[in-house]
C-alpha positions as CSV (number, residue, x, y, z in Angstrom):
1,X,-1.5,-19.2,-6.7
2,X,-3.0,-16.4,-8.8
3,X,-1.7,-16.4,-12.2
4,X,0.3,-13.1,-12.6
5,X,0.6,-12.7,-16.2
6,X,0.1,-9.4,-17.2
7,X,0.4,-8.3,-21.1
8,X,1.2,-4.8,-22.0
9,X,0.5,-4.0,-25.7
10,X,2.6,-1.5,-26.5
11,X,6.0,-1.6,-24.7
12,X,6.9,1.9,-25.2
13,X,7.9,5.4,-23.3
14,X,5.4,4.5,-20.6
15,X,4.9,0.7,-21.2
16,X,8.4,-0.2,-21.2
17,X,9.2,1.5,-17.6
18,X,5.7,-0.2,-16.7
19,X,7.4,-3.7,-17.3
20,X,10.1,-2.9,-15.6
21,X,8.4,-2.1,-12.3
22,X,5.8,-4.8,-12.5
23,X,8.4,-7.4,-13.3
24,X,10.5,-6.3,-10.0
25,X,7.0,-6.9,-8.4
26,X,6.7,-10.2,-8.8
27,X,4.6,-10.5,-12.4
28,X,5.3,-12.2,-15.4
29,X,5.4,-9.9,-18.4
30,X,4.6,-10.4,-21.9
31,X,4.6,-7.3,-24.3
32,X,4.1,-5.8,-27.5
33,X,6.4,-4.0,-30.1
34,X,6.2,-2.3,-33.2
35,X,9.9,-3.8,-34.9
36,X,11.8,-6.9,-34.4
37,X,14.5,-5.3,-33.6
38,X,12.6,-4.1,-30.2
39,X,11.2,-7.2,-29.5
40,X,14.8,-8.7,-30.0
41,X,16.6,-6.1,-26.9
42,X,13.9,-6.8,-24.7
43,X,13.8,-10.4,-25.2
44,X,17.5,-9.9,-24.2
45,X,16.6,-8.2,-20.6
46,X,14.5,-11.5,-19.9
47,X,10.8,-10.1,-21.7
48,X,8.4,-12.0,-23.7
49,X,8.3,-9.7,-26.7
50,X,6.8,-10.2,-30.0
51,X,6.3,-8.0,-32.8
52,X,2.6,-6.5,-33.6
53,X,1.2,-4.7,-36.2
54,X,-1.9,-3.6,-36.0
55,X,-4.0,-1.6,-38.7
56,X,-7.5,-0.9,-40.2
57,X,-7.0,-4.4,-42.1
58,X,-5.8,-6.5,-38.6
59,X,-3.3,-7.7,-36.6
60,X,0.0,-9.1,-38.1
61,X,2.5,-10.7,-35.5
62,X,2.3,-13.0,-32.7
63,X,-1.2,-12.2,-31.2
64,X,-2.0,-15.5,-29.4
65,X,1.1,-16.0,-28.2
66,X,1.0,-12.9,-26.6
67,X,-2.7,-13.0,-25.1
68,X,-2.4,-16.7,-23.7
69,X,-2.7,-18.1,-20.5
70,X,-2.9,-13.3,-19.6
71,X,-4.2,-12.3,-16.2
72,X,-4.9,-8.9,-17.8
73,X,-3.9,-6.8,-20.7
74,X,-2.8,-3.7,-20.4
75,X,-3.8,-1.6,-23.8
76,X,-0.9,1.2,-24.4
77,X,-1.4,1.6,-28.1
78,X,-1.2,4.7,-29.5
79,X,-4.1,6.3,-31.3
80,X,-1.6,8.0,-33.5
81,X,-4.4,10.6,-34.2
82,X,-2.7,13.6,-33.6
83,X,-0.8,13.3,-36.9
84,X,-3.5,13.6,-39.0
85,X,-3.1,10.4,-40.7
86,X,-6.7,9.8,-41.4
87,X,-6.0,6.6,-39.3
88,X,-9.2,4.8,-37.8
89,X,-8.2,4.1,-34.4
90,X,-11.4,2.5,-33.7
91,X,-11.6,0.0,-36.3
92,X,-8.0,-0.7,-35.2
93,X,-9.0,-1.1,-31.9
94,X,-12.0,-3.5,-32.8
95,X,-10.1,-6.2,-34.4
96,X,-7.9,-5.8,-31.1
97,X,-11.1,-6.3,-29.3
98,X,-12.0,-9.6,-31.4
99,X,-8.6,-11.3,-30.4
100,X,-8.8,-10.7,-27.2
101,X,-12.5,-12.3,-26.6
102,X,-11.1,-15.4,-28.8
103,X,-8.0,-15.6,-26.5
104,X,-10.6,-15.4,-23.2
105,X,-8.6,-12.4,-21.3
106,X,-11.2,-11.0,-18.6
107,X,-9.4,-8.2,-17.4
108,X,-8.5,-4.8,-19.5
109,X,-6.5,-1.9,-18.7
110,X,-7.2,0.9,-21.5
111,X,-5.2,4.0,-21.5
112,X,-6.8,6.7,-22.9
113,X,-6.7,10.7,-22.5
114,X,-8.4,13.6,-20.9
115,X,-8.6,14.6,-24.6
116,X,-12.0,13.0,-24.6
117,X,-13.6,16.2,-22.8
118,X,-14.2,19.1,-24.6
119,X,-13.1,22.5,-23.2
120,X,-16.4,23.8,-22.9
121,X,-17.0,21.6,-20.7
122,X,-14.8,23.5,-17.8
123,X,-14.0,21.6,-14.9
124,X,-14.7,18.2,-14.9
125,X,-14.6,14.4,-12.9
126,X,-14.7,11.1,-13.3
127,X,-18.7,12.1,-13.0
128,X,-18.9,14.1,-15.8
129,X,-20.2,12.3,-19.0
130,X,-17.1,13.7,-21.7
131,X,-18.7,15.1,-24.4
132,X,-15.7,14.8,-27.3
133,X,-15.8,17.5,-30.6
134,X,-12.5,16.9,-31.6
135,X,-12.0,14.1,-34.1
136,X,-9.3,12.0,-32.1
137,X,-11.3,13.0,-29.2
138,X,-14.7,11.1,-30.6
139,X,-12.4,8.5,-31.3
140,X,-10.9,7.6,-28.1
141,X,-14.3,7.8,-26.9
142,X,-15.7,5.3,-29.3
143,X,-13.1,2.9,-28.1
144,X,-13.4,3.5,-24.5
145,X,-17.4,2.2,-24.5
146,X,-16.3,-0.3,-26.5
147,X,-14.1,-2.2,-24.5
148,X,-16.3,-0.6,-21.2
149,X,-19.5,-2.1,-22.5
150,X,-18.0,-5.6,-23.7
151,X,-19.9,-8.3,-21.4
152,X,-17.1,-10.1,-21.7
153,X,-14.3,-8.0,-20.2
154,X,-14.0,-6.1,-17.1
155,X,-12.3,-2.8,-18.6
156,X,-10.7,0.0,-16.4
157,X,-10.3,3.4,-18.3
158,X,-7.8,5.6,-17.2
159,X,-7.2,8.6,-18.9
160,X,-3.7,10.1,-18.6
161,X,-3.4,14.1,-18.6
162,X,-0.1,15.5,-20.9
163,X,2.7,13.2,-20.3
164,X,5.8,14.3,-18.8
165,X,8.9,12.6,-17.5
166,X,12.1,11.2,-18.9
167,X,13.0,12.8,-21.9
168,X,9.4,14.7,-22.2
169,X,9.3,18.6,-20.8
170,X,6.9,20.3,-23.8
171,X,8.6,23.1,-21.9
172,X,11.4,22.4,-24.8
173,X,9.1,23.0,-27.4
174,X,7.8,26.1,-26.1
175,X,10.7,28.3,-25.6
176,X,10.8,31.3,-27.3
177,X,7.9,31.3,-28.7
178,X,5.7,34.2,-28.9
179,X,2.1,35.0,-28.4
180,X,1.1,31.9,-28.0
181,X,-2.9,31.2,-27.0
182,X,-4.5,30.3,-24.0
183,X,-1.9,31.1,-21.5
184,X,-5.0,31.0,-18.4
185,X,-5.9,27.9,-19.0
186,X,-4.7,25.7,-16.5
187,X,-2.7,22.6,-17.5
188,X,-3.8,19.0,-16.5
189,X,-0.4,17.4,-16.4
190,X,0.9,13.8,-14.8
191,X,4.5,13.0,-14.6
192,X,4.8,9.2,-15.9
193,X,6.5,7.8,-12.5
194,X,2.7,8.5,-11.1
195,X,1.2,7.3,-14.2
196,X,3.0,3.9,-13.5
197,X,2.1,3.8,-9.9
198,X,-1.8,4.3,-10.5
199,X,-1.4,1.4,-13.1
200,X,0.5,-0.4,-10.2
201,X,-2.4,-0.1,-7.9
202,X,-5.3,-0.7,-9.9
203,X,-3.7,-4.3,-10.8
204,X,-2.9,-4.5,-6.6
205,X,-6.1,-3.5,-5.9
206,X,-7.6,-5.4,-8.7
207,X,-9.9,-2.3,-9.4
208,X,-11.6,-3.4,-12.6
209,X,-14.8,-1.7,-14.5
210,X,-13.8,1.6,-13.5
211,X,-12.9,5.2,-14.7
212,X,-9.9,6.9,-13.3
213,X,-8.9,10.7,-14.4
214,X,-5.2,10.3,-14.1
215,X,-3.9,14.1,-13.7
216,X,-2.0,16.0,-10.6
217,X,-4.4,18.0,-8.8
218,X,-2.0,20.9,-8.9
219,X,-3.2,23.2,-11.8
220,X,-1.0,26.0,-12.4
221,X,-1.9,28.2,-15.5
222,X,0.2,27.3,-18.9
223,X,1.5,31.0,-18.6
224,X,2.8,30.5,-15.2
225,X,4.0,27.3,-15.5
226,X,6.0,27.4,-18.8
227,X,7.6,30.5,-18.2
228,X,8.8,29.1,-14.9
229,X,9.8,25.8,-16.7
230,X,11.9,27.3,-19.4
231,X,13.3,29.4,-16.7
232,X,13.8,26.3,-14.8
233,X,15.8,24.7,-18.1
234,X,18.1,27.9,-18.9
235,X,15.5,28.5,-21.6
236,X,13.9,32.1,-23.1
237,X,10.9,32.3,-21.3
238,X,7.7,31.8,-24.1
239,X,5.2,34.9,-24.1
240,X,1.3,34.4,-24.0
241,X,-1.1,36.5,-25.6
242,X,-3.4,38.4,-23.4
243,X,-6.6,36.2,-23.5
244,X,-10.6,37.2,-22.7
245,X,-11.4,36.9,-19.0
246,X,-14.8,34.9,-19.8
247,X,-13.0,31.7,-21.8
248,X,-14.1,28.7,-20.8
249,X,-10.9,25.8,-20.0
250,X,-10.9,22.6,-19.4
251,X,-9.6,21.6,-15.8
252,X,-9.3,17.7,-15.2
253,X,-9.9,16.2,-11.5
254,X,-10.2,12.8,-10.2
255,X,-12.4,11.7,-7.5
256,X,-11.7,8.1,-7.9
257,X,-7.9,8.2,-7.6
258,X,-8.2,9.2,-4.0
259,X,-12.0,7.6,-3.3
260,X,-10.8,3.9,-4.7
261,X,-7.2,3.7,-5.0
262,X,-6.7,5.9,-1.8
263,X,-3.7,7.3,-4.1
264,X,-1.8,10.0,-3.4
265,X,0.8,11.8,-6.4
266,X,3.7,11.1,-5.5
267,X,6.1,13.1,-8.1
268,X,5.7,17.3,-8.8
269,X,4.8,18.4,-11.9
């Protein structure tokens, strides 16, 4: 029997949903939180939940307990970098890294984000070496050859496109607005019940040491689509500002999804 023990650090909007689904699969689940309080209402719906903490300094909480005797760890932290905090996601990440080589877990998932390419780099694949000029961007980068490159671990990066799903439509946010930028670039979206089942089928297929792109192929421009989203939601309609016909956007594809994971999305956008 194949020990089925999968940890998810970071039992949140997409991690929690994750556990969920894998549990009704079969797997054992362990997970992360941020409060005891969290770690107490899962515990109560049958999880192993322990509270972590973990900063530029280390990792405070239950670490070992939640790495032992762990098929694979699913990593669903956070970088937190939009905020501007100053936070060092990547020195955050490397203490992670340290526990988990102690604790002898083989197999990674690492969520990351289409945020590592840069716009100028127009359309791109799995193929397509990201080059990052955004802070965070650099950042998840730096993690993601981190964990990639560890001898130790067999890491699968899969970087999500702009979450939706549940209680996130950035359609919301939008409404009303006016003159917003780049209304022809096209969006790279995912809708999280997709974003589970890739995650599903990678630890099916045991698909480790890869790179999947994880975005719908369906690329509407963010003009079109948020107008007809906050139409959709009884909203007032955003308006764009006219933009130059030569910009450059980024447009996010996977070959791998559909070339190793013979996936097909299942939910619109």
């Amino acid at each position: 029997m194949i020990n089925k023990t999968i940890a998810i650090a970071g039992l949140g909007w997409l991690g929690q949903p994750l556990a969920y689904r894998l549990a009704s699969l079969g797997y054992t689940i362990k997970g992360s939180v941020t409060t005891i309080e969290k770690a107490t209402l899962l515990q109560q719906n049958g999880f192993e939940a322990y509270p972590l903490e973990i900063s530029e300094k280390g990792i405070e909480g239950e670490i070992k307990a939640l790495l032992k005797n762990v098929h694979c760890l699913a990593i669903m932290i956070p970088p937190g970098l939009r905020k501007n905090t100053g936070a060092d996601y990547v020195l955050k990440m490397v203490h992670l890294l340290e526990a988990i080589k102690q604790a002898s877990v083989s197999k990674i998932i690492l969520v990351s984000s289409t945020s590592v390419y840069d716009d100028s780099q127009g359309n791109v694949t799995e193929k397509d070496e990201p080059k990052p000029e955004t802070i965070s961007g650099k950042q998840l980068r730096q993690v993601e050859e981190l964990f990639f490159n560890s001898e130790e671990l067999e890491t699968t990066i899969v970087r999500f496109g702009g979450l939706i799903g549940g209680s996130r439509q950035p359609a919301k946010y939008l409404a009303g607005r006016k003159d917003l930028a780049d209304g022809n670039a096209p969006v790279n979206l995912i809708h999280r019940d997709d974003c589970i089942s890739i995650l599903v089928e990678i630890l099916k297929q045991d698909a480790f040491g890869k790179v999947f792109n994880a975005v719908n192929p369906k690329h509407p421009t963010k003009a079109d689509y948020y107008i007809q989203k906050t139409k959709d939601l009884g909203l007032e309609p955003p308006t764009f500002a006219e933009g130059d016909s030569d910009e450059i956007f980024k447009q996010v594809d996977s070959e791998n999804l559909k070339s190793i994971l013979n996936y097909t999305f299942k939910t619109s956008i």
